[in-house]
N, C-alpha and C positions, 0 to 999 in steps of 0.2 A: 504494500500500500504506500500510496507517495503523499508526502504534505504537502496541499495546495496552500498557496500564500492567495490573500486575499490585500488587493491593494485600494487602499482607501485616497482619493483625490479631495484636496481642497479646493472650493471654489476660488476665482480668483478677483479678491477687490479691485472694485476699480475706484480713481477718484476723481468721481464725477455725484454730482446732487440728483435725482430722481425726478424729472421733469412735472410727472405728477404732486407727487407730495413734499417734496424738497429734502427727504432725507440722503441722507449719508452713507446710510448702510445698503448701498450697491455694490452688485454683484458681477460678473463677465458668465452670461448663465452658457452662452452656445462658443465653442472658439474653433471655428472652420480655416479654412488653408491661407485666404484671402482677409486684407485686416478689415476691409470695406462688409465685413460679413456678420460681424462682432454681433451676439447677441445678450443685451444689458438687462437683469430682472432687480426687482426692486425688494430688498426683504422685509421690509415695513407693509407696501401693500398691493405685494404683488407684482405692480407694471411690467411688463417687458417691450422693450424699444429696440431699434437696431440703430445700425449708424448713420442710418440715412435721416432718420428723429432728429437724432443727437446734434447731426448738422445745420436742421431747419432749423432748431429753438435755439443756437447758438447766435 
């Protein structure tokens, strides 16, 4: 019998504000090949945005 390892990923902060609710405790919820692809979730209430969002409200 083999020991399978089990690997635990942290998500990865980002720091940016929550266009919705203004917090802080943002997330990088999707991270694909491409940086233009970024997927942002918000863990106060939920949101997710991409970077196309991120750009328009900048």
């Amino acid at each position: 019998m083999t020991k399978q390892t089990t690997q635990t990923l942290e998500p990865l902060m980002a720091d940016e504000l929550c266009p919705r609710c203004g917090s802080a405790a943002v997330r990088v919820a999707d991270v694909t090949l491409s940086d233009d692809a970024l997927l942002f979730d918000c863990r106060e209430c939920g949101f997710e945005w991409g970077e196309l969002l991120r750009d328009l409200m900048a």
